[in-house]
C-alpha angles and dihedrals in degrees: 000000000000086000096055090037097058088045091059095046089044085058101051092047088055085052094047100054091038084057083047102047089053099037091059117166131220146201141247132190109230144158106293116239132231122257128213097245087046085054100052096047086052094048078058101043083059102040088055103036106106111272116252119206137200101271109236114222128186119259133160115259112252101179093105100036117111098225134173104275099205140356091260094084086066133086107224154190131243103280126176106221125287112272127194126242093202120198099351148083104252101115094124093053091047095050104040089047090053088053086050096053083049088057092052097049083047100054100023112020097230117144095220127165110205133210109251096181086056089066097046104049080056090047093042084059095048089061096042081060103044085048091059091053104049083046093244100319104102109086110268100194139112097273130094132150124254096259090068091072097067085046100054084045090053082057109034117008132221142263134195129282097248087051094062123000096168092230133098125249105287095015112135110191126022113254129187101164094113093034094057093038086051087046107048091047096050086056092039074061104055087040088056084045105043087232101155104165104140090193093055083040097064104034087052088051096049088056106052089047096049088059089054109033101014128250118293116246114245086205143038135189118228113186088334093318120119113213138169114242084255097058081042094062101045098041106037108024090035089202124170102207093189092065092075125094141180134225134198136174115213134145095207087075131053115265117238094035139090108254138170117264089222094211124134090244104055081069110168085049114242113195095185089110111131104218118204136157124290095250092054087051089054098050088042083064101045089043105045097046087038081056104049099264117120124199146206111237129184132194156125111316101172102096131118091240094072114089116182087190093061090028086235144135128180139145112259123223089236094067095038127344101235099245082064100058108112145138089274094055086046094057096036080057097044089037098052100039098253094106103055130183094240113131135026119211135182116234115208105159155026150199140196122206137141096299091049140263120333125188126208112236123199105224127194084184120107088242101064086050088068098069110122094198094032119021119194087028144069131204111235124197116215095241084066089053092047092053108030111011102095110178137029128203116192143117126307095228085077095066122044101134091044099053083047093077086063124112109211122252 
């Protein structure tokens, strides 16, 4: 019976270990899950973590304010559609690109879409040299001012937007947070070291920037022709870029001549700035829009009278009754610090109704983009442009009678 018993129980040992050798498992990497200890730690982490709350900040109340309710009340130029700048501080090359395919629409009735990043990796060179040659001391940063776009296309051309778009593949919003960190400090770097090769600069630059934004094509072929972005820019966009000016209204410089905007920004110091009074300013702005002719403005866009939520921006009377905004009110504010050049818009539009005239401003901030009736655009009182709006870039067309009161240089 033992006998029998332990060759039975041999057997079914032998079966055992011949189903297990054919039924192997295996194993897998996967997220791993939560477990309930792991869930309570975490309930008291956040029960005693200090509690945030929703910052307040202080805006005019709009609630009573008859405003614009959508972009259809105003008479408009030929726009493409608003585009957004993401996370940088390219403001001044969106908008002004946006005035120039406008241009183009205007004189030669092309509907073109144009590279912005293009512009600004040249213009990102343009400073690393600079940088070299002042030995560290000119501004190396994101901002520039819309006339350097006309400059940059003098240099280097354009191309069009689905040439170069300056993203990666799946990327949704452009973002140069990590390029410009890597390259401040790489120049922080040649600063500390004295290493001041242009040549090894540049080249340093370029790269850093092709891994983020991709390098910048050196052709592009329009309807089976190959031509370079300079060819581009004479032969398809027919631009003159000679034809643009740029206003300002400031009492720290004489009015009636051509004077510097002494802004960081404007870092390699143009001083091709035509100064007039406020009140010219003001009609440059009514007429030129009134006549066809958008512009590229740039300002100051950090007030408590601009709402995203109602895509708004006004002076409050709170700041400066209206009656009171002058020439006087504009320096004391860009004087003092309180008007900053911090943002750069395309106007494309206006309307005049019982509070005034209000101009529809094409906008590649996030804020713009807020607009529930309008998104991509605000609708911007005058009284916002007299006070806070500090430069204006447009053809020169616009303004012949204008360009007459100057004496030339």
């Amino acid at each position: 019976m033992k006998k029998i018993t332990r060759s039975l129980l041999l057997a079914a040992v032998a079966i055992s270990s011949a189903t297990a050798q054919e039924n192997k498992n295996k194993a897998i990497f996967k997220e791993r899950n939560l477990g309930f200890y792991e869930q309570i730690k975490k309930g008291n982490e956040a029960f005693n973590a200090p509690k945030s709350t929703t910052p307040m900040v202080f805006k005019m109340d709009y609630s009573n304010v008859d405003l614009p309710k959508s972009a259809s009340e105003f008479k408009t130029v030929f726009a493409q559609k608003p585009e957004s700048q993401g996370e940088t501080n390219t403001c001044w090359c969106f908008s002004t690109t946006s005035f120039y395919e406008s241009e183009i629409k205007r004189l030669s009735n092309q509907d073109v879409q144009l590279s912005e990043l293009y512009t600004v990796y040249w213009e990102t060179v343009e400073k690393a040299k600079l940088f070299v040659e002042t030995r560290g001391t000119s501004a190396f940063d994101e901002g520039s001012e819309t006339n350097a776009v006309a400059r940059m296309m003098k240099k280097y051309g354009v191309v069009p937007l689905d040439a170069y778009n300056g993203m990666k593949a799946g990327q949704p919003f452009h973002d140069h947070k990590k390029m410009f960190e890597e390259l401040k400090a790489y120049l922080d770097g040649v600063k500390k070291a004295t290493a001041w090769n242009s040549d090894v600069v540049v080249a340093t630059v370029k790269s850093i920037m092709n891994h983020y934004i991709g390098e910048p094509p050196t052709s592009v072929t329009i309807a089976g022709k190959k031509m370079t972005p300079q060819e581009y820019l004479k032969n398809v966009t027919k631009l003159n870029l000679d034809d643009y000016v740029d206003f300002m209204s400031l009492m720290e410089k004489p009015y009636w001549i051509q004077a510097e905007y002494k802004v960081p920004d404007n870092w390699w110091r143009s001083a091709d700035y035509y100064n007039v009074p406020l009140d010219d300013f003001m009609n440059i702005v009514r007429s030129a829009i009134k006549n066809g002719y958008s512009i590229s403005i740039g300002g100051d866009v950090s007030e408590s009278g601009i709402d995203s939520k109602y895509g708004a921006c006004m002076v409050p009377s709170y700041d400066i009754p209206s009656a009171y905004i002058d020439e006087n009110a504009r320096q004391m504010r860009f004087t003092n610090g309180s008007t900053t050049d911090d943002h750069a818009m395309h106007l494309v539009g206006y309307a005049e109704r019982s509070n005034g005239m209000w101009y529809l401003i094409k906008d590649s901030g996030a804020g713009g983009h807020t607009n529930p009736t309008a998104p991509g655009y605000w609708y911007m009182h005058e009284d916002y442009i007299k006070l806070k709006m500090m430069t204006l870039t447009l053809h020169k067309d616009a303004v012949k009678e204008v360009l007459a009161k100057f004496q030339k240089k």
